[in-house]
C-alpha positions in Angstrom: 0.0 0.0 0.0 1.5 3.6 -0.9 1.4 5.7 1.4 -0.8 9.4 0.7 1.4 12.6 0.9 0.4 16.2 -0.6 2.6 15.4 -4.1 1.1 11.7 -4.4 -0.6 11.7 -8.3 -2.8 9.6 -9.1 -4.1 9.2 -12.7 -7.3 7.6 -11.5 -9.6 8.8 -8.2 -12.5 6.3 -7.5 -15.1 7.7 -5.2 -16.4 4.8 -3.3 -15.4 1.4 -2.1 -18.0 -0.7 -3.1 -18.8 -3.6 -5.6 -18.2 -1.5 -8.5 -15.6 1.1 -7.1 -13.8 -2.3 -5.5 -14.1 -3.8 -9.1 -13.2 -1.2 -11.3 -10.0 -0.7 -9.1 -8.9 -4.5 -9.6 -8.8 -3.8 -13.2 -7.0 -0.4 -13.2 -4.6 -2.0 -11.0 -4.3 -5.4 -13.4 -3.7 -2.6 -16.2 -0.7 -1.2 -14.3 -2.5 2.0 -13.8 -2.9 3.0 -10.1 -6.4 3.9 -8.4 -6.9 5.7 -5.3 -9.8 4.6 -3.9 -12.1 6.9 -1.6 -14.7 5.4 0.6 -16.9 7.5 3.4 -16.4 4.5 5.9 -12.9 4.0 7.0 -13.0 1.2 8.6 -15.0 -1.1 6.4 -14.5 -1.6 2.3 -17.3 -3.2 0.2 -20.4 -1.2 0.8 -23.5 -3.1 0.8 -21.0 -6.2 0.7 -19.8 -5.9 4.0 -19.0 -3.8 6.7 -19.4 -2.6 10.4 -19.7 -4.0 13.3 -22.6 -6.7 14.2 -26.1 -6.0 15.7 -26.7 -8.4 18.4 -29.6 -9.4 20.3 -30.5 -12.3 21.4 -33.5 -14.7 21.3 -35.3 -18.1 22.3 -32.1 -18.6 24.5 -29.7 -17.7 21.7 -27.4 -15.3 20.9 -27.7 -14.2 17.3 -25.4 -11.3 15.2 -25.9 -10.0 11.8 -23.7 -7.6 10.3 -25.1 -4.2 9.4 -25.0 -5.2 5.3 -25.3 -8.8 4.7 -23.7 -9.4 1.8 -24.0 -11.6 -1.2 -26.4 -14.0 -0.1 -27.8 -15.1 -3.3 -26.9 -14.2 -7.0 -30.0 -14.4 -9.0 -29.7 -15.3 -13.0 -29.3 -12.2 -15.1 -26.0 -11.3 -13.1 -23.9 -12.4 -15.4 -20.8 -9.8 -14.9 -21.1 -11.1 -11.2 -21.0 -14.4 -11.6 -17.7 -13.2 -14.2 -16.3 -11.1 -11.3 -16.6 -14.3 -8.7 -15.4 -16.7 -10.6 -11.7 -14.2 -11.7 -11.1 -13.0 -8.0 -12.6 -15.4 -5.9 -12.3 -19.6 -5.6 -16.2 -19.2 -4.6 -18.1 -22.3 -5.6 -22.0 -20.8 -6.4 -24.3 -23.9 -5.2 -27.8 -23.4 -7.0 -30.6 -23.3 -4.8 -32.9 -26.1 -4.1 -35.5 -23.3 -3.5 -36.2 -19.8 -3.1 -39.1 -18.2 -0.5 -39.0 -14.0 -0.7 -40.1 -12.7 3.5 -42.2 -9.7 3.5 -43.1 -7.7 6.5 -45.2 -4.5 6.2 -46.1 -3.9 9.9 -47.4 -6.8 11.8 -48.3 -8.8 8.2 -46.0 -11.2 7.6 -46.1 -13.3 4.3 -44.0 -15.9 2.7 -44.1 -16.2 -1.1 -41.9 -18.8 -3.2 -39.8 -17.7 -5.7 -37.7 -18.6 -8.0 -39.4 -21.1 -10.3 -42.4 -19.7 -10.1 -41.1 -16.2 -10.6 -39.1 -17.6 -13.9 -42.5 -19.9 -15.2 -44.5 -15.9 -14.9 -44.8 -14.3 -18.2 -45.4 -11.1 -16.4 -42.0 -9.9 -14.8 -40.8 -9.5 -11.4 -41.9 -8.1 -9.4 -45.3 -7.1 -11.0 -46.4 -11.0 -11.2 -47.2 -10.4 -7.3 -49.9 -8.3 -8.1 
């Protein structure tokens, strides 16, 4: 890592550190061309990705933590530059789901609704084949 000072040049500034600030940095950097990369969290890179500490609380005798920005938890079909991007930086193995439910809460209704198939098998897209 190079270390800032007021005559540091660099011929590309990136302003933010997430997926696609991280990503288009990787391939300045593969192109021998330096990025400075500028994120408004300090301590955490990534984004929605990842970052900050864990919210804690615990329940039916257990403790359970979830960090502020889950992450990648699922990469649907049409993200095919992701799918690129994991398979160049990564050694991530995508599983394919065995099935998909989508969690709703507005208020104190709660509803579970399976996805996946039976959003592909719609003719009307997601997510107006709710209605």
């Amino acid at each position: 890592m190079t270390m800032l000072t007021e005559t540091t040049i660099y011929p590309v500034v990136i302003i933010g550190g997430g997926l696609a600030g991280l990503t288009a940095a990787t391939y300045l950097a593969d192109a021998d061309i330096p990025p400075l990369v500028l994120d408004a969290d300090i301590s955490w890179t990534g984004g929605r990705l990842a970052g900050g500490d864990p919210d804690t609380f615990t329940y039916a005798g257990r403790i359970w933590q979830f960090p502020p920005e889950h992450g990648v938890h699922a990469v649907w079909g049409g993200y095919e530059n992701l799918r690129r991007l994991i398979a160049q930086f990564t050694s991530t193995q995508l599983r394919p789901s065995d099935g998909e439910e989508w969690i709703n809460r507005w208020r104190r209704d709660v509803r579970k609704i399976e996805a996946g198939n039976a959003i592909r098998s719609r003719w009307i897209p997601a997510p107006f084949h709710y209605l």
